[in-house]
N, C-alpha and C positions, 0 to 999 in steps of 0.2 A: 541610630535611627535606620530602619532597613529601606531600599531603595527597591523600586521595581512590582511587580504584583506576585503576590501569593502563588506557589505552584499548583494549590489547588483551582483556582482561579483563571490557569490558561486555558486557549482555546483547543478543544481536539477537534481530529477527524477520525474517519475509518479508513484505514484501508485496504484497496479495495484487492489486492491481490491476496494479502492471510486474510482479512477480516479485523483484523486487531484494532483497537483504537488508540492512536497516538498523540503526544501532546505537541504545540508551539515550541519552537527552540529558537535561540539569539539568531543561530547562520542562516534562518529561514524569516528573518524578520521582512526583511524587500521585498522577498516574494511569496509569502503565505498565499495568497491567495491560488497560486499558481502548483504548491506543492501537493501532489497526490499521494507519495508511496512514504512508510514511515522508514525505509531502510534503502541503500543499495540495492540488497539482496531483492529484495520486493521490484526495486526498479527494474532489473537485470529481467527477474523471470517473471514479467509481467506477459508476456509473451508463448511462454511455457504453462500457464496454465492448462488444463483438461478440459475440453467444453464436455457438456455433457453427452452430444452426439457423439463422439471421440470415446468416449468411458464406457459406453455402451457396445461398441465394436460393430458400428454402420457407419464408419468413416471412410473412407477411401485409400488405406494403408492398407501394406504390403503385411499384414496378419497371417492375413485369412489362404496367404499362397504357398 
């Protein structure tokens, strides 16, 4: 008899640093609610993202010298 819910059946999220949608996992059971990023990697460079002011080259960096 199989124990537990269906993987079709977990909860996801997006997020928000790729986009990608990810599912619920066991190590995240305590704190779901709390969890944002589907990866490390994601965590890490949540920070390094490009705003869009930045992509455009009217940011305040040392470019344009």
């Amino acid at each position: 008899m199989p124990r537990g819910v269906a993987k079709q059946n977990l909860p996801e999220k997006i997020c928000p640093t790729c986009g990608r949608p990810f599912s619920w996992r066991r190590k995240w059971a305590r704190n779901w609610e709390t969890v944002l990023y589907c990866s490390e990697r994601c965590r890490r460079e949540k920070s390094a993202t490009v705003s869009p002011m930045h992509a455009q080259g009217t940011g305040t960096g040392r470019a344009g010298r």
